[in-house]
C-alpha positions as CSV (number, residue, x, y, z in Angstrom):
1,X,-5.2,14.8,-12.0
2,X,-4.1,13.3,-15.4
3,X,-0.7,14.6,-15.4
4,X,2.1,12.0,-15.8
5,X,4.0,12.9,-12.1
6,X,5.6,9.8,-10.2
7,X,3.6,11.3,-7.2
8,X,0.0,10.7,-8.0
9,X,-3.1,11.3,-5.6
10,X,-6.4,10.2,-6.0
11,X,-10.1,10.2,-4.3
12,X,-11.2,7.0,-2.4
13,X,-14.1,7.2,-4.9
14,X,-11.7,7.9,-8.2
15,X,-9.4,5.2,-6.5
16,X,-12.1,2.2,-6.3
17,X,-13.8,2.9,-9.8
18,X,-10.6,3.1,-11.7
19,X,-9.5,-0.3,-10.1
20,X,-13.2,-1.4,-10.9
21,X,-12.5,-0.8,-14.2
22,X,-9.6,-3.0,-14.8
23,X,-10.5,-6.7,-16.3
24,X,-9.1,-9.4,-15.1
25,X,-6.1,-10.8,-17.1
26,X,-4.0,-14.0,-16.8
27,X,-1.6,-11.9,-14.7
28,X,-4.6,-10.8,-12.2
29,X,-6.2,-14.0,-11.5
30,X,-9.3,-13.5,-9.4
31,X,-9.1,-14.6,-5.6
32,X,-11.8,-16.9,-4.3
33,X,-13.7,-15.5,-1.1
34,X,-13.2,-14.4,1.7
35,X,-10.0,-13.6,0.2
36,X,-11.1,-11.1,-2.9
37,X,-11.5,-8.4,0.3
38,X,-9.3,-8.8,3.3
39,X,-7.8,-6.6,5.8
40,X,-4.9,-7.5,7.9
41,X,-1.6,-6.2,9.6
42,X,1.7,-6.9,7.7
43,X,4.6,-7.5,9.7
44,X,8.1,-5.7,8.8
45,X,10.5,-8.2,7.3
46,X,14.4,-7.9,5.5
47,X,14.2,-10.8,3.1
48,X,16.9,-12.9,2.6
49,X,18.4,-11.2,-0.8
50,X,16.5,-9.1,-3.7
51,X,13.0,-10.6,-3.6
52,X,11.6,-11.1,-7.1
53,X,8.1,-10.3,-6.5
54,X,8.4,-6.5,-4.8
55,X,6.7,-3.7,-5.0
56,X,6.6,0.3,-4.9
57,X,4.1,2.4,-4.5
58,X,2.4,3.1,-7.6
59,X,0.3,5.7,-6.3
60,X,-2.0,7.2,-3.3
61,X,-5.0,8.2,-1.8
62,X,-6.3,9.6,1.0
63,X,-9.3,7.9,3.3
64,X,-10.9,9.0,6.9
65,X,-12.5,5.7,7.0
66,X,-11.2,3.5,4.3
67,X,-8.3,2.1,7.1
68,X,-10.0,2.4,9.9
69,X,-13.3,3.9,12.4
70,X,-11.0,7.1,13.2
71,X,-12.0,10.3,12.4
72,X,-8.2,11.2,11.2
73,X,-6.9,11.1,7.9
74,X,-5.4,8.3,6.6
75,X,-2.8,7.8,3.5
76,X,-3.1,4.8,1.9
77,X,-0.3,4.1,-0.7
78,X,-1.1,1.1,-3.5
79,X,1.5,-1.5,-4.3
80,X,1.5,-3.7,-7.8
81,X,2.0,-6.5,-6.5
82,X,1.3,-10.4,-6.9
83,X,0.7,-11.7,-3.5
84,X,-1.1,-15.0,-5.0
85,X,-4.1,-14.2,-2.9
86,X,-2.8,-14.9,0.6
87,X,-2.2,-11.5,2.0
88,X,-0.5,-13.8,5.0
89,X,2.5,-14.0,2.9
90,X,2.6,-9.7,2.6
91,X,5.8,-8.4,4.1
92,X,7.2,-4.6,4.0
93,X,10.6,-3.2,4.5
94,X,12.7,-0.4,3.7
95,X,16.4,0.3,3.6
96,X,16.1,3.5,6.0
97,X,16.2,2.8,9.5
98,X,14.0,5.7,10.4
99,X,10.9,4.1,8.3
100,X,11.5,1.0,10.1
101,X,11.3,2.6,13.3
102,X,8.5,5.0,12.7
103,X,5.7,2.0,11.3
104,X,5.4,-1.3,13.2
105,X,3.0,-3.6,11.6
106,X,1.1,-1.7,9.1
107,X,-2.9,-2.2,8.6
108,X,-3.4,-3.3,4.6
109,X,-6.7,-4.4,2.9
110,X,-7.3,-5.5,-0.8
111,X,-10.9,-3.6,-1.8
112,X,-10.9,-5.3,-5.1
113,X,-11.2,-9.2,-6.0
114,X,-7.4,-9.5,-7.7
115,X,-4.9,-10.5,-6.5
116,X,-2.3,-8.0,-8.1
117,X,-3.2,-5.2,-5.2
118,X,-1.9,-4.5,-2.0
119,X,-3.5,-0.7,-0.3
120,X,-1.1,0.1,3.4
121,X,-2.4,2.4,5.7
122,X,-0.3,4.8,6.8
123,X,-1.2,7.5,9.2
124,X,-0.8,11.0,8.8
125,X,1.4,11.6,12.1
126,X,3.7,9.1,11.2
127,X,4.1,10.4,7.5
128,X,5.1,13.9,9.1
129,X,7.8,11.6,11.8
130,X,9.4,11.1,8.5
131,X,9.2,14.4,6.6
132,X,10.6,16.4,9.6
133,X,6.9,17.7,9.9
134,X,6.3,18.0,6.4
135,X,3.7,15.5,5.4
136,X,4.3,16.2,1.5
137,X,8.4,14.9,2.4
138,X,7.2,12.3,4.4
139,X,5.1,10.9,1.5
140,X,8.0,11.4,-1.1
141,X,9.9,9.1,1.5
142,X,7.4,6.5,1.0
143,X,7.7,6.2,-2.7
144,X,11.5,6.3,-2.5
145,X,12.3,4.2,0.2
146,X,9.5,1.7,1.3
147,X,8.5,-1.6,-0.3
148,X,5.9,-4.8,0.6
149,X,7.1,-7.8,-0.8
150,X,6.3,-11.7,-1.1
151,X,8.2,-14.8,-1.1
């Protein structure tokens, strides 16, 4: 899919070798482990203002068992983001009450050893909550409307 859309989707596979690719740069410092590969819950959180260092989604992928041992499909949407290698500090929000209703905390992992990546998991029946039932609208809400951030 090399078309230049604001919607992009790619393999797990296509997903982890392109961000294998990528070479370190001043701006993506390396974490030190256990921290280069983490998974954790973010918590939902209004910060006080515009934060400075926030995030979109850039772009997406889908995973049966990159979030978790379910056998559903997951979405997971990948945020630019420098979290300074404590994913503690991670927050999300979104200025649409029905995405803050719909996800409580939300499962995120960093597969790669940067720490300018943030991958949430978001499941499939909640993505359709949003789009009325259509999964493609609930995703298009995600990229408009949702953010992670970090003070």
């Amino acid at each position: 899919m090399n078309e230049k859309r604001p919607l992009k989707m790619m393999g797990l596979s296509a997903a982890l070798a392109a961000l294998s690719a990528m070479s370190a740069s001043p701006a993506m410092a390396a974490c030190p482990a256990p921290a280069h590969i983490w998974q954790q819950f973010i918590e939902e959180q209004a910060p006080a203002g515009n934060p400075a260092n926030r995030a979109s989604p850039s772009y997406y992928y889908s995973s049966q068992y990159f979030c978790d041992a379910d056998p559903d499909i997951d979405y997971v949407f990948v945020f630019r983001l420098n979290y300074r290698c404590n994913p503690d500090s991670l927050r999300w929000n979104s200025n649409d009450w029905l995405t803050r209703a719909t996800f409580d905390g939300l499962n995120s992992r960093s597969p790669v050893a940067t720490d300018d990546d943030v991958h949430v998991c978001m499941g499939e029946n909640s993505l359709r909550v949003l789009g009325a039932g259509n999964l493609g609208a609930g995703i298009n809400w995600i990229f408009k409307d949702f953010y992670v951030w970090a003070p």
